[in-house]
Structure formats: C-alpha cells, structure tokens
C-alpha positions as CSV (number, residue, x, y, z in Angstrom):
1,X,-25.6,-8.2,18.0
2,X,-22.0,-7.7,19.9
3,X,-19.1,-9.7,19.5
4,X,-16.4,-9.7,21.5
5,X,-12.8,-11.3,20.8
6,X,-10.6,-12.0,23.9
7,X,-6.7,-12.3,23.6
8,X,-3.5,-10.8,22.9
9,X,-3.7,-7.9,21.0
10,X,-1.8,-5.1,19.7
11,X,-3.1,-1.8,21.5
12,X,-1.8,1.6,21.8
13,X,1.6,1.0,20.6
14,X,2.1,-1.8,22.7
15,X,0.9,-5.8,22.8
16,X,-1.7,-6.4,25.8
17,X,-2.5,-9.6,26.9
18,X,-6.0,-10.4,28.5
19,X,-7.6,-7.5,25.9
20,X,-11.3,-7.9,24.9
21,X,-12.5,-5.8,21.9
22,X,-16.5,-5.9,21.3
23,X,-18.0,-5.1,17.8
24,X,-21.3,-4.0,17.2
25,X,-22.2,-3.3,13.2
26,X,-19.2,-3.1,11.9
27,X,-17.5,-1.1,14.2
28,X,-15.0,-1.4,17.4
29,X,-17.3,0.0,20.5
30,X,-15.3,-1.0,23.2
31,X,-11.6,-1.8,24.0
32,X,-10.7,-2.8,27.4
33,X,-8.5,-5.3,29.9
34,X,-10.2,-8.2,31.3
35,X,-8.8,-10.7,33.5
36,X,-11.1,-13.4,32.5
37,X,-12.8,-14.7,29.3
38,X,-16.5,-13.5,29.0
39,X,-18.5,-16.6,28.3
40,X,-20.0,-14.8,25.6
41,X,-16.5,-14.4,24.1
42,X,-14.1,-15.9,21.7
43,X,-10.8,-17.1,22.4
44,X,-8.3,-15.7,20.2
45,X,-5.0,-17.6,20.7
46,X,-3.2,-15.4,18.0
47,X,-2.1,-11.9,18.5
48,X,-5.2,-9.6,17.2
49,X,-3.9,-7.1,14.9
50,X,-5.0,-3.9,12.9
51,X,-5.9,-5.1,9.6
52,X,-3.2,-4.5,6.9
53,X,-3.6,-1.2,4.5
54,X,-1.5,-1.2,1.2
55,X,-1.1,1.8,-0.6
56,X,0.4,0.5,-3.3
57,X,-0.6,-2.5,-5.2
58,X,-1.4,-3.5,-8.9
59,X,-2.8,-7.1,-8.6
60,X,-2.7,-10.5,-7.5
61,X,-4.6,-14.3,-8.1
62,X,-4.1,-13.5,-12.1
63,X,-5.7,-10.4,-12.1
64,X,-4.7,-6.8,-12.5
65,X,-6.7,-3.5,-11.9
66,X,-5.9,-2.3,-15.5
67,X,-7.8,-5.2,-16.8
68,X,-10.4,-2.6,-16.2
69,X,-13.2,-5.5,-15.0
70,X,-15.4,-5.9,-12.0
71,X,-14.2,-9.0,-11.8
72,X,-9.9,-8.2,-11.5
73,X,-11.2,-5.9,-9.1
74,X,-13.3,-8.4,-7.4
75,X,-10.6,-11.1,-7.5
76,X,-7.6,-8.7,-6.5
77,X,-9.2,-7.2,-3.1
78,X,-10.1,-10.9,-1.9
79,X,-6.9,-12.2,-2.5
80,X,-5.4,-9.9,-0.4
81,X,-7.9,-9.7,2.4
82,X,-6.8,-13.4,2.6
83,X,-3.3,-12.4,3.0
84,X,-4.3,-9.8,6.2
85,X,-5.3,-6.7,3.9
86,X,-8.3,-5.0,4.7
87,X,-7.8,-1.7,3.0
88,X,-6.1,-0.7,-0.1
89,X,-5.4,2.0,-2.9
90,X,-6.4,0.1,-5.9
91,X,-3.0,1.1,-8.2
92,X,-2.6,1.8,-11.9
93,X,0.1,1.8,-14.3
94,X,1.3,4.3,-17.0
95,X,-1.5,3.3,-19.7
96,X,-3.1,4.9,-22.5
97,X,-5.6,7.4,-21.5
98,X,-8.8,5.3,-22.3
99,X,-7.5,2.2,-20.6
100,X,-6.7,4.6,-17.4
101,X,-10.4,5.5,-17.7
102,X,-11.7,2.1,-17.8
103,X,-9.6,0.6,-14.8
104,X,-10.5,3.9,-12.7
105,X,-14.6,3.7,-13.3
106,X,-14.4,-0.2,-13.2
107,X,-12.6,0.1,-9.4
108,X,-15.4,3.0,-8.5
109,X,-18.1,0.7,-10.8
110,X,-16.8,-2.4,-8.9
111,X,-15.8,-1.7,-4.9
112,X,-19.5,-0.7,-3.5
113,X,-20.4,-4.9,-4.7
114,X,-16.9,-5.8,-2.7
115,X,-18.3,-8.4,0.3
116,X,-15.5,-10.5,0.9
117,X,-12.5,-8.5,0.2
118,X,-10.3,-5.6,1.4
119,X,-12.1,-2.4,1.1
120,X,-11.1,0.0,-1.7
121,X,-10.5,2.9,0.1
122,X,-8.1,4.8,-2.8
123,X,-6.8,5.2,-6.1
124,X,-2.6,5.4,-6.5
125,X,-2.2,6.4,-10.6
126,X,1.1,5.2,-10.7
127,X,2.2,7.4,-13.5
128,X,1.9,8.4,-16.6
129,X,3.4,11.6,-15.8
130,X,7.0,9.8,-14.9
131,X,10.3,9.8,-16.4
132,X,10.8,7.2,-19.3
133,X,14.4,7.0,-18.3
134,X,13.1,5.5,-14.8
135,X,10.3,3.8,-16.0
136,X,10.6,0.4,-15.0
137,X,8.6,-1.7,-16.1
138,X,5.9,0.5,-16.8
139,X,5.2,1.1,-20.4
140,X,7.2,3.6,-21.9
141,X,4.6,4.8,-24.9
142,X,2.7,5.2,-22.3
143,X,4.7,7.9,-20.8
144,X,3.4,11.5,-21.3
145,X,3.7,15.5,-19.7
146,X,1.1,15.8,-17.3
147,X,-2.5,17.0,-18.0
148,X,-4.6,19.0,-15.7
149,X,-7.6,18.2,-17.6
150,X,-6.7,14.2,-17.6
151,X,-6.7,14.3,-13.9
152,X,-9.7,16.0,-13.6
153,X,-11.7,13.7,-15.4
154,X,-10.3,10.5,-13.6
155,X,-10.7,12.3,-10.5
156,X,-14.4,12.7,-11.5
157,X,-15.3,9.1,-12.4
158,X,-14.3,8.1,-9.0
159,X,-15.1,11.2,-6.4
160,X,-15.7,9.2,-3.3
161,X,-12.3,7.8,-3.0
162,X,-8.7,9.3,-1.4
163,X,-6.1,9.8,-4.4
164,X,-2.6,9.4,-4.9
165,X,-0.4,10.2,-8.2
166,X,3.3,9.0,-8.3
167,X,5.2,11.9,-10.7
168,X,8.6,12.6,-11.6
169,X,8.8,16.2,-10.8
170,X,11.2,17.2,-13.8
171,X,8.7,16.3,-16.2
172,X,7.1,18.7,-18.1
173,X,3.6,20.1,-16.5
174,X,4.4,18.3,-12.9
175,X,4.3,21.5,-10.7
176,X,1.5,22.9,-12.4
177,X,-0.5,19.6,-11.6
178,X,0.6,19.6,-8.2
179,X,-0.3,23.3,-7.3
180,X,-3.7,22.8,-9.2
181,X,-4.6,19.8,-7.0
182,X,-2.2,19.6,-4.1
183,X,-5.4,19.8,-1.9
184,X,-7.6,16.8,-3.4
185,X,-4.7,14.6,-3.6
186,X,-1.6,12.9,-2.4
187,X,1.6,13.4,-4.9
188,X,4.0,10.5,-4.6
189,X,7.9,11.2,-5.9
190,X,8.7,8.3,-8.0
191,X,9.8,7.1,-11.3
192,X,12.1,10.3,-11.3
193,X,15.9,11.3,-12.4
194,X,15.7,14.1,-10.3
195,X,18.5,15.3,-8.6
196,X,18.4,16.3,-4.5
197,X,17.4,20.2,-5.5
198,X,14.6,19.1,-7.7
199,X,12.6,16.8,-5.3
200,X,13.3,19.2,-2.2
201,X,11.8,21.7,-4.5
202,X,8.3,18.9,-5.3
203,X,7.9,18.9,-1.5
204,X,7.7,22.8,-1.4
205,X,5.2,23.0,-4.4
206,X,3.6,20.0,-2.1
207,X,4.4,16.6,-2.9
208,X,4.6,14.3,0.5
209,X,5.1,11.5,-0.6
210,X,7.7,8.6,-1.7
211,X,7.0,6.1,-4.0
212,X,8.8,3.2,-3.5
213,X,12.3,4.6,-1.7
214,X,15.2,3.5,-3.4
215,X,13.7,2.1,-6.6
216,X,13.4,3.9,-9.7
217,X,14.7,7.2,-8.5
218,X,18.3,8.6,-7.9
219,X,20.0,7.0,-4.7
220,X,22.1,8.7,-2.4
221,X,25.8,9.5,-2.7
222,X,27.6,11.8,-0.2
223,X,28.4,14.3,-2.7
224,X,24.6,14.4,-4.0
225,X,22.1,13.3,-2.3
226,X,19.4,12.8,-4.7
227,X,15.8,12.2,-4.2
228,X,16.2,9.3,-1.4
229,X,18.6,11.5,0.4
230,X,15.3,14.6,-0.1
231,X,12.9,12.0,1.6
232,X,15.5,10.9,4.5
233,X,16.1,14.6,5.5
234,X,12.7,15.9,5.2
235,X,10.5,16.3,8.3
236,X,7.3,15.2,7.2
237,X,6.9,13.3,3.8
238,X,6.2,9.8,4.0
239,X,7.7,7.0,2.3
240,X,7.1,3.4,0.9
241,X,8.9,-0.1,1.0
242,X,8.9,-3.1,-0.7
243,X,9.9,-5.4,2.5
244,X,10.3,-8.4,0.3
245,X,13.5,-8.9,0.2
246,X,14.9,-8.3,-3.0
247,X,13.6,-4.8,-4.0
248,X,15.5,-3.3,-0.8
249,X,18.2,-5.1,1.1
250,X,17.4,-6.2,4.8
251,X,20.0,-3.2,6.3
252,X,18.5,-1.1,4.4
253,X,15.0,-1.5,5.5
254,X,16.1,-1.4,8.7
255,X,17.8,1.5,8.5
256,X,15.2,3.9,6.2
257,X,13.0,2.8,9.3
258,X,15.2,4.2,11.9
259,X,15.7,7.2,10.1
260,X,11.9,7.6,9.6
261,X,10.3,7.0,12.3
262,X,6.3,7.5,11.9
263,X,7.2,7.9,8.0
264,X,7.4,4.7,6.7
265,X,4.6,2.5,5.1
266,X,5.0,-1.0,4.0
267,X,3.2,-1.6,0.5
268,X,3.5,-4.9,-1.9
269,X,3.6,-3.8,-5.4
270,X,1.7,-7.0,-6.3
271,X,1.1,-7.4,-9.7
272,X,-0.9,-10.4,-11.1
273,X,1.8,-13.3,-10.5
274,X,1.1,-12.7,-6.7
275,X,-0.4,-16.5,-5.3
276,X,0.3,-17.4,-8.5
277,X,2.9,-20.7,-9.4
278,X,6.0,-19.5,-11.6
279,X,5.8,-18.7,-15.3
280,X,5.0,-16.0,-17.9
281,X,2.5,-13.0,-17.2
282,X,1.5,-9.6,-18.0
283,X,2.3,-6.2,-16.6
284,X,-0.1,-3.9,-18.9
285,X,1.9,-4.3,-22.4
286,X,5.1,-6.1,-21.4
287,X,5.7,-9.4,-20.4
288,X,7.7,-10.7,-17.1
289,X,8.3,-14.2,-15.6
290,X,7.9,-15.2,-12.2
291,X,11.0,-17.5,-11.0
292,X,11.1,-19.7,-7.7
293,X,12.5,-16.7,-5.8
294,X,9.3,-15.1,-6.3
295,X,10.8,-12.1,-8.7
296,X,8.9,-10.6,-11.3
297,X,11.2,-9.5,-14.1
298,X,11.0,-8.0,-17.2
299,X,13.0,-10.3,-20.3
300,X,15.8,-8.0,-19.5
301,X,16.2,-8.8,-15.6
302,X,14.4,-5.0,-14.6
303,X,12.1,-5.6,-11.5
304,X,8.3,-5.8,-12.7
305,X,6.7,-5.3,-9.5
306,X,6.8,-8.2,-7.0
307,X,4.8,-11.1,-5.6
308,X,4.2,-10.0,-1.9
309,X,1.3,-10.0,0.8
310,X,1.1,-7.1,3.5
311,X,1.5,-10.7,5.3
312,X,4.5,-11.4,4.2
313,X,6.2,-7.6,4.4
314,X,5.2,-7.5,8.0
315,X,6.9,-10.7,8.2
316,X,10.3,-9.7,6.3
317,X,10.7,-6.7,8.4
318,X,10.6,-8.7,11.6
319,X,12.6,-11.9,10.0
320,X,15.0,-10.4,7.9
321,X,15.0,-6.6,8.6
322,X,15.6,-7.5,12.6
323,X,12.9,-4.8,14.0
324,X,10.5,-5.6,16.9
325,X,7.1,-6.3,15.7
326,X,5.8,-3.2,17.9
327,X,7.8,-0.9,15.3
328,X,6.6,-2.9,12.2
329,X,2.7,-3.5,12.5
330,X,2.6,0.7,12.4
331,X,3.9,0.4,9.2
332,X,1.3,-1.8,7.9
333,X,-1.6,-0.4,9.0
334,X,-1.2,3.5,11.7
335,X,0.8,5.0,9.4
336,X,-0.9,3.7,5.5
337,X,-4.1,4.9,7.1
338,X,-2.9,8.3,7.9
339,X,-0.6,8.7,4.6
340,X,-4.4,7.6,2.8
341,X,-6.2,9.8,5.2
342,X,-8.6,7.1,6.9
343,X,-6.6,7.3,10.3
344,X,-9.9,8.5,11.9
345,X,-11.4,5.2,11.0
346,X,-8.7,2.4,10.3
347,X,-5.4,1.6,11.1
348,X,-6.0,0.6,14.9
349,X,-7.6,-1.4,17.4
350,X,-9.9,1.5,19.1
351,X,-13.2,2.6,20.0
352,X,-14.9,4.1,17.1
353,X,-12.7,2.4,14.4
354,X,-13.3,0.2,11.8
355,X,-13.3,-3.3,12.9
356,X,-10.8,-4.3,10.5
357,X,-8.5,-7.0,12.4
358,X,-6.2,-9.6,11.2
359,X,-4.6,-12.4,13.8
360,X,-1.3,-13.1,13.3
361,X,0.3,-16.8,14.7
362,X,4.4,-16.9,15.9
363,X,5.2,-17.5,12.3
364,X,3.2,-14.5,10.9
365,X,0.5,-17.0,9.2
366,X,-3.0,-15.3,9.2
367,X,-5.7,-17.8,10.5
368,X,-8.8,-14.8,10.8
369,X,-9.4,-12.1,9.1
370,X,-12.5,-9.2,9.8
371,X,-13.2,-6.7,7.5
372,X,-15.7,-4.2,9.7
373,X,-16.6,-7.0,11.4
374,X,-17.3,-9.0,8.7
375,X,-15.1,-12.2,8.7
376,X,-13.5,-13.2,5.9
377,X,-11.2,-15.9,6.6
C-alpha cells in the first residue's frame, strides 16, 4: 500500500513547498513537485523533515542504557522518537567491564523487538579508555588503559551494528586500539588533556571524530591550540554539540558551525533525567540533580550530561544560535547519518531512503513522527 504526504518539505538542501513524497514498505519511492494535492494524499501543514539521528545519547524517561535491560532500552529509543529521533547510537559510559557487557548485548538483545521507537542503528562506548583528569562525570574507577581484547569482545556481542569509541589519545594503549580497529569503527577524541600535537597526531593514526567539542578536552588559546583548535583546522573530522544552551554558549555554536561546515552533528547527551520533572538521579555510580534550568550536575556543579531532545537542539541552534534552519536540519540528520555511516539509507527525504520523517510546526514542536513509514506519533 502507498502513502503519500503532501506539503512543505525539506529537499535537497533547500525547503520546497507543494512536495509530495510516497512510501511504500517502509521506504521513500518517490519524491517529486506537485501543484495540487492528490486526493489520495495527506495534507501536511508542517514542514516534513528528515528524521533526527543522535550519535550520542545515554538515556531519557528514567532510564539509561547501562541499566543493561530490554526495557531502558525499550523505554529510551521511544522517548526520543517522540521528541523527532528516528535513529540513534545507543551510548555507554566508563563502567566496569561486566556492566559494559551487559548494556552492549541487552541493546543488540533488545533493538530487533523495538516497534515504536528510534531505530538503534549504533553503539558510542563513551569511554573507558579516557583521561580521569577529564572525566566528567563519568566514573573515575571505571577508568582504565585500553584493551584490544575488551573491544573485541563487545564488538562481537553486537556485530550488526556501526561503532563508535570516545578515547583520550594520551592514554596508555589508545593508538594501538585505534590502528588495530580503525577500519570497523569510528574513534571519537574526547575526555582527553591532550595538547594540539597529540590529537593532530590521533587523526593521523585515524581518529575522525570529536566528542563533544569544547567539553572535557583542552580549549583553544592562541599560543596552543589544543584539541578543539586540532578539530577546527582539520579537513575532514567531524565534530559534536550539545546545542542546549549551557554546555556551549550560543556564539560559540554559531561559530564552530561556520567554521565546519558539513562537519558538525548535533547530539543530546541525554541521560535519564531527560522528560523527567527536577530532582535526584543516577549517572552509572554518581549521583546528579536536575534543576529548573534543566542542568544535570554532579554535587560539585560538573555537568552530568544534559536533558535535551534532537527537538529541542534543532530548535536552540535556530533560536539562540541565530543560523537558518536550512544550515541546522543537516546537522541533525545528513551529516549524523554519514558520521554513523547510514547516509545511503537515512538522513534525507529521497528516493530509496528510509522513510524516517519528523514534521516540525513554526515553533519547532513535533506533531508526526514516521519511523520507515511506520508512524509513531
């Protein structure tokens, strides 16, 4: 059975009015202009969107994917197809190497049964193989020199998916890691005191990737660099941003965006407290309160993860950030899909694609929701 949506949607870089997009089985077969409405069409009064792909993101409705349970899993990938997400990285924390286990075979165990949720289309182990000194609010015991055998076996509970590891490449066993697997899977710079010379150096072995630019890693003076400088000169490696607001100031999202143009994908960083009221939680083996900001610290005011939607990031960039929404919706779903290698099946509104699509009213609320076809809102 075809459907077919009529409206405004985003198409080739550009919004097109008068745009109908027919779906057959789960898939986009046919994008074209039409004048007129078919009668066996529906009338989409919101802009149609790509559907939203985070690469980074922990939790959300008061579960985590290190609870290691079908149902976090379950719980975490429908709140946040809710929120315009159709695609994610399910993402770990620095955690003992049994509960790393369980949370990477419950995601694989779990994601095949997901019917009403984003699709799990990756894993992001963020850490353990970071710098404690740039931790976070990751668990610090947790913290180790990185093990080619480790990754091996999580890699093997969980073949079908795409893989990303945030490292700190001055830790012990990094650049053997990444020349041993630089071909199955994406290394992330993050959670690192490295200096300008030491993350230039990650990108040769074959890192490509930023986690979270800005936070947790050395920022950029004019006498040293350091590894934000590395990710703003290089030519190719991607990057991540927290648009929420407080992780990255407005101007500064605006202007890592300018500087990297096709290199920049939004993520969240939800944890738990995400669509959750204010209060006490848990980030793996620390606690952190949620106040009516929508932070998520640690007792000792460090940043514990956040509380946004892919919704809401698109949102911030265009609100607060002052970027055209032609330059932002890339960010949220082209350029995720590439970084996660699904850009030959998600991340636009085209023939042969997923048909993952997300409408998006003037004030960025999110009314419908398909995930390949299916409609979940």
């Amino acid at each position: 059975m075809t459907r077919r949506l009529w409206g405004r949607a985003f198409v080739g870089g550009e919004i097109r009015d008068k745009t109908l997009i027919s779906i057959e089985e789960g898939q986009i077969v046919d994008v074209r202009s039409e004048p007129q409405a078919p009668s066996d069409s529906v009338t989409v009064h919101e802009l149609i969107v790509p559907g939203f792909i985070d690469l980074h993101v922990h939790g959300g409705d008061g579960a985590d994917f290190m609870d290691g349970s079908d149902e976090a899993v379950g719980r975490v990938t429908s709140f946040h197809a809710r929120h315009g997400t159709t695609a994610l990285a399910a993402t770990t924390l620095s955690g003992s190497r049994a509960d790393l286990h369980s949370a990477v075979t419950a995601i694989a165990r779990a994601a095949p049964a997901i019917n009403r949720g984003a699709e799990v289309c990756g894993i992001h182990l963020e850490g353990p193989y970071i710098n404690a000194n740039r931790a976070g609010a990751q668990n610090i015991a947790s913290v180790r020199p990185a093990d080619i055998h480790e990754i091996g076996t999580l890699l093997a509970a969980a073949p079908q998916f795409r893989w990303i590891i945030t490292v700190a490449p001055e830790i012990e066993g990094v650049r053997a890691l990444i020349e041993h697997f630089r071909g199955r899977m994406t290394f992330s710079i993050g959670h690192t005191a490295a200096d300008y010379s030491d993350a230039v150096l990650a990108l040769e072995w074959g890192a490509s990737h930023f986690t979270h630019l800005f936070n947790a890693m050395t920022g950029m003076h004019h006498r040293e660099p350091g590894v934000v400088g590395a990710a703003l000169v290089s030519t190719d490696a991607t990057a991540e941003l927290i648009a929420d607001g407080i992780h990255v100031h407005p101007a500064v999202l605006r202007v890592a965006t300018r500087a990297m143009p096709n290199r920049i994908a939004l993520i969240t960083d939800a944890v738990r407290a995400c669509g959750m009221p204010e209060g006490l939680y848990k980030l793996y083996q620390h606690e952190f309160r949620v106040t009516a900001d929508g932070a998520a610290r640690l007792g000792d005011g460090t940043l514990a993860g956040s509380t946004l939607t892919m919704q809401r990031a698109v949102q911030n960039m265009v609100e607060l950030a002052g970027l055209p929404i032609e330059m932002v919706l890339p960010l949220a779903t082209e350029i995720p899909a590439r970084i996660l290698g699904v850009s030959d099946r998600k991340g636009k509104i085209a023939a042969g694609y997923d048909a993952d699509l997300v409408t998006l009213t003037p004030k960025f609320e999110v009314p419908r929701v398909l995930v390949r076809g299916r409609e979940i809102v």
